[in-house]
C-alpha positions, 0 to 999 in steps of 0.5 A, spaced: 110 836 527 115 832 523 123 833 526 125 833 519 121 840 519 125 842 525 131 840 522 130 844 515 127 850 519 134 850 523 137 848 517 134 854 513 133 849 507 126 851 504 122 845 503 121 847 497 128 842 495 125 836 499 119 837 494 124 836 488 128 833 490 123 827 492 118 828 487 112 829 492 108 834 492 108 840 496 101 839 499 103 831 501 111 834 503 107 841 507 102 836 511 107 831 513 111 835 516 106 839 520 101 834 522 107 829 523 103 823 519 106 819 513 103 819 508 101 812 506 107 810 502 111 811 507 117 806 507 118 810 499 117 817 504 122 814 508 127 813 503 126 819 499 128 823 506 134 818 507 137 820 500 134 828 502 139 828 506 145 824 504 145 830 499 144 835 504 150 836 508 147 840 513 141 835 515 146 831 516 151 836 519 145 837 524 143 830 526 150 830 528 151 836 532 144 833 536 146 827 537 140 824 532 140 817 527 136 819 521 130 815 522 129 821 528 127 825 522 121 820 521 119 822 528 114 827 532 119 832 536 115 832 541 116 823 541 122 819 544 126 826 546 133 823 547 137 825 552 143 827 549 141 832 546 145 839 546 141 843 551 136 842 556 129 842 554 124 846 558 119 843 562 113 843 559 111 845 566 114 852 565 110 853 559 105 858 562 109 861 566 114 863 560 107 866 556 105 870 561 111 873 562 112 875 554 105 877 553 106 881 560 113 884 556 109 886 550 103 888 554 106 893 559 110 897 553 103 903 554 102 906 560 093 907 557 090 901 562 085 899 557 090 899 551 095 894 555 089 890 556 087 889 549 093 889 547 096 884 553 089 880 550 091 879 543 098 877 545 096 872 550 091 869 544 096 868 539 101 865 543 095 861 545 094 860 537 100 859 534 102 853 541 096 850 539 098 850 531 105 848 533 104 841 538 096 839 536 090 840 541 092 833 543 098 834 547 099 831 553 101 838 556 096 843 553 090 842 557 094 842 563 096 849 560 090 851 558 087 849 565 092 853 569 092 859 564 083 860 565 086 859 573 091 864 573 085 869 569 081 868 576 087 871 579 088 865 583 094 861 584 096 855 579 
């Protein structure tokens, strides 16, 4: 995923403006943005993203407050995290910890066992789902995630 799409996202600017305002299409502007590709033209990209931004002074409000140059916005989020950002990042070695205790939060609203199980198993696996969607199967820490998360289902320890 693009930083640019985080950037929007937290901007509340639908990305619907970008496609206007560059010209792309929405299929190109949705699939850059998610899959973290440039499109094959992307010194163009790059160039409609900068004068995006030039007229959107909360992109450039919010590369500011993160400490970021405007060619961050061309990145994957999960490449050259800088450390001069505002807050600290969590670990991605925290991450199943993390899931385990809001699926486990989720799940334990009902007293019924089984109801709990199911709905424990369908919190887990969304969670699952959407993580995967997010960052790619091809992250660094997803299949040590995944590889801990099959361990704590066996009840032992990571």
């Amino acid at each position: 995923m693009l930083r640019l799409k985080l950037a929007l996202d937290e901007c509340k600017i639908p990305q619907q403006a970008l496609v206007t305002a560059s010209g792309w299409s929405k299929t190109q502007i949705s699939l850059t943005l998610n899959s973290g590709k440039l499109p094959a033209n992307s010194a163009k990209f790059s160039n409609d993203v900068v004068m995006f931004v030039n007229h959107n002074p909360p992109l450039k409000k919010w590369l500011e407050v993160n400490g970021l140059a405007m060619d961050a916005l061309l990145k994957d989020v999960w490449e050259e995290i800088p450390d001069t950002l505002p807050l600290p990042l969590p670990a991605p070695a925290s991450l199943p910890r993390l899931l385990c205790d809001i699926a486990g939060r989720a799940a334990l609203l009902d007293d019924d066992s089984s109801v709990m199980i199911i709905r424990l198993a369908r919190t887990i696996d969304y969670l699952h789902t959407t993580l995967r969607d997010l960052v790619g199967e091809g992250a660094p820490w997803m299949a040590r995630t995944e590889a801990v998360s099959v361990t704590m289902l066996k009840g032992e320890r990571p």
